[in-house]
Structures are given as C-alpha cells and as structure tokens.
C-alpha atoms as a printed R data frame, in Angstrom:
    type eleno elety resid chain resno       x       y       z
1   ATOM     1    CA   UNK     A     1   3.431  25.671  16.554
2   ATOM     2    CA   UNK     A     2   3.911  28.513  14.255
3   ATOM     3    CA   UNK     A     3   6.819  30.222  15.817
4   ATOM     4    CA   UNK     A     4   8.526  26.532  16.351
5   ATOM     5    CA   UNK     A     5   8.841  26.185  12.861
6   ATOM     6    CA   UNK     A     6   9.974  30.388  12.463
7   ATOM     7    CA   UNK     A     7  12.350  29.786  15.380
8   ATOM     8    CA   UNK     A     8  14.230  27.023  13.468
9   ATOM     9    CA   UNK     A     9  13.759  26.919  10.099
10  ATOM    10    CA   UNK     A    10  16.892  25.502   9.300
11  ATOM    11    CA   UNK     A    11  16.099  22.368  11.131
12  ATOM    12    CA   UNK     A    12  12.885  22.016   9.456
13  ATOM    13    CA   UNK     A    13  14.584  22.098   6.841
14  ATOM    14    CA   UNK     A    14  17.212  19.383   7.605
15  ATOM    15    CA   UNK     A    15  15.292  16.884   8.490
16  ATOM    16    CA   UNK     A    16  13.008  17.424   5.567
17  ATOM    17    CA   UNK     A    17  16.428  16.906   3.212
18  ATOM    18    CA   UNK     A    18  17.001  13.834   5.390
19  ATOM    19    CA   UNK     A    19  13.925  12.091   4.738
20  ATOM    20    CA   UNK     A    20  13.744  12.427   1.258
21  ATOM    21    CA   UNK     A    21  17.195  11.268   1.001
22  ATOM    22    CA   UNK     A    22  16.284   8.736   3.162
23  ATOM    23    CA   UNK     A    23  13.404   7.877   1.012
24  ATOM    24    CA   UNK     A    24  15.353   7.815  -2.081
25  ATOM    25    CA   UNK     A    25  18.210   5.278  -0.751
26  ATOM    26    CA   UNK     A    26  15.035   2.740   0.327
27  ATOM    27    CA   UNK     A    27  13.554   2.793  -3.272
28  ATOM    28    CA   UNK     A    28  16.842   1.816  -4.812
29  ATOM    29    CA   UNK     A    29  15.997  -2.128  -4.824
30  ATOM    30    CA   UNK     A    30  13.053  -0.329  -7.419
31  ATOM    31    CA   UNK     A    31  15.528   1.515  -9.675
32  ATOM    32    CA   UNK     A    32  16.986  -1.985  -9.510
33  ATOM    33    CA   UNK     A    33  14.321  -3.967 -10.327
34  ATOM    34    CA   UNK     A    34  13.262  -1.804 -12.889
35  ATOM    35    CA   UNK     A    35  16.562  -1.897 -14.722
36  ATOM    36    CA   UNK     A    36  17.454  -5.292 -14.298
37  ATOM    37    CA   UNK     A    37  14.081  -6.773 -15.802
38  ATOM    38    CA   UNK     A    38  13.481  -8.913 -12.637
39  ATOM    39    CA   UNK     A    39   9.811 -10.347 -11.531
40  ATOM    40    CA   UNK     A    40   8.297 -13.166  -9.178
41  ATOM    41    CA   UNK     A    41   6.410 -15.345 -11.596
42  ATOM    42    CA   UNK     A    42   5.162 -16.829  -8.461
43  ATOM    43    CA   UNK     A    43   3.786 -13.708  -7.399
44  ATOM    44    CA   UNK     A    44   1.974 -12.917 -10.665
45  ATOM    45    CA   UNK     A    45   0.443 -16.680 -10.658
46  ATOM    46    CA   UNK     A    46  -0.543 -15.981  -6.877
47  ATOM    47    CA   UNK     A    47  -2.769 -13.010  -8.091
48  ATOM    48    CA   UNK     A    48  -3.535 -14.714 -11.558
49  ATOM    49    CA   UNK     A    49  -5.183 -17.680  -9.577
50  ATOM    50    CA   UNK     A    50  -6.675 -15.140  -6.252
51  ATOM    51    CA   UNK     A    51  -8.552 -13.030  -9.699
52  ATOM    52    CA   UNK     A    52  -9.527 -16.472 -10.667
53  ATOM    53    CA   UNK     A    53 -11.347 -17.453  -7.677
54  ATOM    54    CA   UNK     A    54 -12.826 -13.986  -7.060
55  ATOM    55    CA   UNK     A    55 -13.986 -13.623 -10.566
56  ATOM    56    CA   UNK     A    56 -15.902 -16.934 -10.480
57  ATOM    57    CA   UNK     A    57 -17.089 -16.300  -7.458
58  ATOM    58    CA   UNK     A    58 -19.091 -13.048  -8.432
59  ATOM    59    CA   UNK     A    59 -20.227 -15.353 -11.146
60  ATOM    60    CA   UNK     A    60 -18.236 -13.574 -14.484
61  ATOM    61    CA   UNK     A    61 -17.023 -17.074 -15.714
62  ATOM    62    CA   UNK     A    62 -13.286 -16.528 -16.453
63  ATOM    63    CA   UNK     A    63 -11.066 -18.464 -18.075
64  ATOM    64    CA   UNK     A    64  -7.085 -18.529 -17.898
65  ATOM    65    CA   UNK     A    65  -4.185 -19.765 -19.657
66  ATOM    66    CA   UNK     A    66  -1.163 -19.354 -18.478
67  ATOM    67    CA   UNK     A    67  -1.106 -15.376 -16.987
68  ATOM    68    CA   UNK     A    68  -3.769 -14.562 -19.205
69  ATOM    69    CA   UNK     A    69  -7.435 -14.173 -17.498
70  ATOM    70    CA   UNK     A    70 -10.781 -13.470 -20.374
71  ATOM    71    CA   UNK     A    71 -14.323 -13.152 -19.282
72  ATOM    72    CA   UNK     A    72 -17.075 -12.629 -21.401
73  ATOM    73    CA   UNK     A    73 -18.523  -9.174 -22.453
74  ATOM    74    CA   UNK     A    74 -21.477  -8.326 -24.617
75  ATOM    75    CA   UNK     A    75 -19.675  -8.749 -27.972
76  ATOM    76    CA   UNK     A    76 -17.235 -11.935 -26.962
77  ATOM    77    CA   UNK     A    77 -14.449 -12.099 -24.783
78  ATOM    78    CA   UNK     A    78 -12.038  -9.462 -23.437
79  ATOM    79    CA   UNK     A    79  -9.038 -10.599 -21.911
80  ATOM    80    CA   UNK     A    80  -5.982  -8.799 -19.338
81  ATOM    81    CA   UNK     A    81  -2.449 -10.393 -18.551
82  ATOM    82    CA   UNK     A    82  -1.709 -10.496 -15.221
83  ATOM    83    CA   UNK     A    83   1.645  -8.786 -15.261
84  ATOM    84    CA   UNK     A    84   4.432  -8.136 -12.985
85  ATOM    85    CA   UNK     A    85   3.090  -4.879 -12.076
86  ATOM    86    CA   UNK     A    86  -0.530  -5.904 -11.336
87  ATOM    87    CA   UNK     A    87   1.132  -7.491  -8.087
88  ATOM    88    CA   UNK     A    88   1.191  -4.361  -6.718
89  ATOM    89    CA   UNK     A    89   5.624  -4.583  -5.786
90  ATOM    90    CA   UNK     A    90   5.682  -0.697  -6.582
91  ATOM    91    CA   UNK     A    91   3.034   0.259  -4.614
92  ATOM    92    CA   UNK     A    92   4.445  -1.781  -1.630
93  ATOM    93    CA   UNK     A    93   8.297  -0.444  -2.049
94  ATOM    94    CA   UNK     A    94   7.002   2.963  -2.323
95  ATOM    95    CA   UNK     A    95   5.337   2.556   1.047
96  ATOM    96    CA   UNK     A    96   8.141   0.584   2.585
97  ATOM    97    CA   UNK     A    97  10.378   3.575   1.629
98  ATOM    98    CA   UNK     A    98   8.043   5.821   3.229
99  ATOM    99    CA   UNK     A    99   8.115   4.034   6.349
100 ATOM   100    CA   UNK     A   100  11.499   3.569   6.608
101 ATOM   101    CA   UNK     A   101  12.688   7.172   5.656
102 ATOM   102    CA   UNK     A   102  10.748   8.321   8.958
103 ATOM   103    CA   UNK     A   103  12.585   8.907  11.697
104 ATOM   104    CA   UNK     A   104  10.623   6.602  13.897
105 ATOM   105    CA   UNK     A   105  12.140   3.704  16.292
106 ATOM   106    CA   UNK     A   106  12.550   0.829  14.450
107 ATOM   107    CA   UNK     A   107   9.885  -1.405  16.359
108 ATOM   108    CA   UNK     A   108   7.420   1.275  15.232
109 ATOM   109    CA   UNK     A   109   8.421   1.359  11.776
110 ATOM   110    CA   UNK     A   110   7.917  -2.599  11.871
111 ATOM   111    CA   UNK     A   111   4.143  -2.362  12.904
112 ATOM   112    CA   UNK     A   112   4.054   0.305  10.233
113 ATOM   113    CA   UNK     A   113   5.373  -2.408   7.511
114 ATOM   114    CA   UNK     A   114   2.618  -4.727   9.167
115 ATOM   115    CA   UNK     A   115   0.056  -2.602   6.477
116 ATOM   116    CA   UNK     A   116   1.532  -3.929   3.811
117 ATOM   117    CA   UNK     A   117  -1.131  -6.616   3.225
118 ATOM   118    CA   UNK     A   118  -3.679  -3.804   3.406
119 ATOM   119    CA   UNK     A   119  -2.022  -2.276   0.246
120 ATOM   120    CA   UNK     A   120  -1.304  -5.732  -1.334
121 ATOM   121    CA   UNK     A   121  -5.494  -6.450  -0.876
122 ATOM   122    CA   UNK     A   122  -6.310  -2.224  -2.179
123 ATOM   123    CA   UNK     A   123  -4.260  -3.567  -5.270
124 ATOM   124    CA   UNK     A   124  -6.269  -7.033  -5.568
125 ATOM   125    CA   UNK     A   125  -9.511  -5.413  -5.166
126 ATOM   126    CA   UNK     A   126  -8.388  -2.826  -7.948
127 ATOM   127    CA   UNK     A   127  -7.584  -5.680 -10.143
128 ATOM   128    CA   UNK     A   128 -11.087  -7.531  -9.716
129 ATOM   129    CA   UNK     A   129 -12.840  -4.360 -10.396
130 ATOM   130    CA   UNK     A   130 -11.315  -3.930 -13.434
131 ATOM   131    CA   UNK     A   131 -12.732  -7.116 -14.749
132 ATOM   132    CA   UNK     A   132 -16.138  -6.183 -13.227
133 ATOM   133    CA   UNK     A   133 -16.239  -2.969 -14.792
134 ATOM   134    CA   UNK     A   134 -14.779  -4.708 -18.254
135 ATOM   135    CA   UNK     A   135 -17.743  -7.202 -18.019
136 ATOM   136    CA   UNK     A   136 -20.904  -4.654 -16.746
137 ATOM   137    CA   UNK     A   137 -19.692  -1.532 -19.249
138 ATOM   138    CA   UNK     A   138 -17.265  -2.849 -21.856
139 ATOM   139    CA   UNK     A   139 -14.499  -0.847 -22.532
140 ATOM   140    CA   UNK     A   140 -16.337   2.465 -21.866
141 ATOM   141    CA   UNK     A   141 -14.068   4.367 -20.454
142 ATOM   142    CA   UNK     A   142 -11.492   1.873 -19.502
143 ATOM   143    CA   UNK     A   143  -8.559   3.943 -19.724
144 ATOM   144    CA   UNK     A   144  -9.643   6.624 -17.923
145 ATOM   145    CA   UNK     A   145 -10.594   4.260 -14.951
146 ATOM   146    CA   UNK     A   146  -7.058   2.310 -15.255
147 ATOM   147    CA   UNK     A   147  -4.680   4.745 -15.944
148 ATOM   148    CA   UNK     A   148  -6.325   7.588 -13.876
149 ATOM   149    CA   UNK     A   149  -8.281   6.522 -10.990
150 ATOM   150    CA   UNK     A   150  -7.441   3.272  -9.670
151 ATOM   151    CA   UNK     A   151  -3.472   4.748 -10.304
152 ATOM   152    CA   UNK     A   152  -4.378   7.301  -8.627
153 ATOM   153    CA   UNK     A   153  -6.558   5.910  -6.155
154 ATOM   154    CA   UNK     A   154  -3.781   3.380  -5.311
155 ATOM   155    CA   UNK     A   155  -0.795   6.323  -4.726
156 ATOM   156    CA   UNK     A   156  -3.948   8.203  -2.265
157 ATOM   157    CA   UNK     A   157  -4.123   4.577  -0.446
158 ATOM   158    CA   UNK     A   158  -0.282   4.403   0.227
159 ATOM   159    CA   UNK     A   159  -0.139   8.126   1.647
160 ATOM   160    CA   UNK     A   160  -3.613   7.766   3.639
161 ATOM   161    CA   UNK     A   161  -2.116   4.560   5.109
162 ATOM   162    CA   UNK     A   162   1.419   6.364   5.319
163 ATOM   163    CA   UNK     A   163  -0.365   9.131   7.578
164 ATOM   164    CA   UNK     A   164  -2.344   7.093   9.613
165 ATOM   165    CA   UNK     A   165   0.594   5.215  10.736
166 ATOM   166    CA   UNK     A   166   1.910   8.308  11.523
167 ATOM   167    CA   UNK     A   167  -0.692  10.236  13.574
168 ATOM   168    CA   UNK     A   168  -1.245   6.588  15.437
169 ATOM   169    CA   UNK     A   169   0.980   5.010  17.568
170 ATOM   170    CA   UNK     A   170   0.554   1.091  16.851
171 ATOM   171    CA   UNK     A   171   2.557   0.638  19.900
172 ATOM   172    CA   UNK     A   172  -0.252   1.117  21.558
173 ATOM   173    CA   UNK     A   173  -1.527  -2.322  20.530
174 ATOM   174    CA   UNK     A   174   1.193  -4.401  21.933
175 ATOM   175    CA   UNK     A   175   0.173  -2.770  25.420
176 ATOM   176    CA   UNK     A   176  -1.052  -4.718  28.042
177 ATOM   177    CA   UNK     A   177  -4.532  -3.437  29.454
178 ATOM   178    CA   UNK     A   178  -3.495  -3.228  33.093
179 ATOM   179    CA   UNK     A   179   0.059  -1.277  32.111
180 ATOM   180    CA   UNK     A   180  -1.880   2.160  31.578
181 ATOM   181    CA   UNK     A   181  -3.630   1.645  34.984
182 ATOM   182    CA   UNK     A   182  -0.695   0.711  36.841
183 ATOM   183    CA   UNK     A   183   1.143   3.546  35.234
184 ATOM   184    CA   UNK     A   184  -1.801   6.145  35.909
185 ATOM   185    CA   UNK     A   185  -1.545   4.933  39.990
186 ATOM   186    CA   UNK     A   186   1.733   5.527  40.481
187 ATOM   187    CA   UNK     A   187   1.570   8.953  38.765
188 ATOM   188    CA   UNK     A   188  -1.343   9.671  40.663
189 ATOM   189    CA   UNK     A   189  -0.093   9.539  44.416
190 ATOM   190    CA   UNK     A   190   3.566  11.178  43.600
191 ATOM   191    CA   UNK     A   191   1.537  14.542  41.633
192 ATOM   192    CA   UNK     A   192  -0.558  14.708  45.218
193 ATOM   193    CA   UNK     A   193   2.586  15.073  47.157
C-alpha cells in the first residue's frame, strides 16, 4: 500500500483536489441558504411538536407556544426556541456533500443518502437531551454541553456515518441470497479446469 501511494503521488493528490472541490460545489445550496435567510417553518414545527411528545413522554411537562418549548427546573421555568438550525439542515448538507463528492457510482451514493434519517434522529435525540439535562442539572454547564459536545458530537456522527458508508458496500443489501451461491458455482467448476 505504501509504495502505491510513493509510486503516484501526484494522483493521490488529484483526486484528493477533486473531492474537496467536489465537496465544496455540493455545499453551495448552504452558502445559499445561509445568505439568503431561508428556513422550513414546517420543519422547525415538525421537531417543535416530535420534542413535544418526547418531552412529555419522559414525564418533564413542557409547554409550547408557538416555536418556543419551557419545562420546569428547580427555580421556575427555562425555556429554548426551536430554531431553524435545531432541524439539523447543516448537519444533513454537510453529509450529503460528503457523499456526493466521493467518487462512488451513483446507486451507491443513493444508499449512502439513505442515512440521512440516522443523522436527522442523532440531531433529535441531541435536542431532547438538552431539555433533560436543562431539567435534572439546571444550567450547570449548559454551554459547555451545547456548544462543545453535542456540536461536536454531531460533526463525529456525520464522519463515523460518512466512513462506514465507505468501508461497507450497501449494495450488498439489495443482493439476492441465492446470487452469491450461484455466482460462487460457476466460479468454482471453471478455476478446476
């Protein structure tokens, strides 16, 4: 493997250039969005209403108005709005991008997409905790868990997902069980000969 990549450096090189410009022309609809203002109010009150539901369900007793979720904590109320970026749309283009700047066939790169909803969930369950943690330890602390970990922890999910995808072939999936056999018996007679 070593003296591959000593052999051609050059081409390493290249098609390291070409996925990263790659990368950069698929996150272009975020430079967009970002300049342009734009959100999906039905999107935020899709995850206002999921935090709802989860948050009474673990029994904190939340209210809402409008985008705006409060649960009690020892000393009244604390309350988070449920913004356009708590939906999670950079954490999905970013991955999208990654996907698509690989040079993978295009039916793999669409199983690849089909993790999306795993990232859309890592970013609802990030969400929910916050609340918990809000409602077991006040705002000990907060910051630090926002802003560092769970920002943090949501970038590591992307990448971990990004290089699963990679190492595994979801092909593999759409496979019919009998194919491999079929394909392993017609190998096997034509290697005896």
């Amino acid at each position: 493997m070593r003296k591959k990549w000593l052999a051609h450096p050059d081409a390493k090189f290249i098609r390291l250039l070409k996925f990263f410009i790659k990368f950069n022309l698929f996150a272009i609809p975020l430079y967009v969005i970002l300049y342009e203002g734009w959100t999906l109010p039905a999107l935020q009150r899709a995850v206002a209403d999921f935090t709802m539901y989860a948050l009474t369900a673990l029994g904190l007793d939340p209210s809402i108005n409008d985008l705006v979720i409060s649960i009690p904590v020892r000393n009244g109320d604390w309350a988070a709005v449920i913004n356009w970026d708590c939906t999670g749309w950079k954490s999905l283009l970013a991955y999208f991008a990654l996907v698509m700047a690989t040079d993978y066939p295009n039916k793999r790169k669409a199983l690849g997409l089909l993790l999306l909803p795993a990232i859309f969930a890592v970013n609802l369950l990030r969400i929910i905790f916050m609340f918990v943690y809000v409602h077991v330890f006040d705002l000990a602390n907060y910051q630090l868990v926002h802003a560092v970990i769970w920002s943090w922890g949501l970038i590591l999910t992307i990448l971990a997902l990004w290089l699963v995808w990679m190492r595994w072939d979801f092909r593999k999936l759409l496979q019919k069980p009998g194919r491999k056999k079929k394909e392993a018996g017609r190998k096997g007679p034509r290697a005896r000969k």
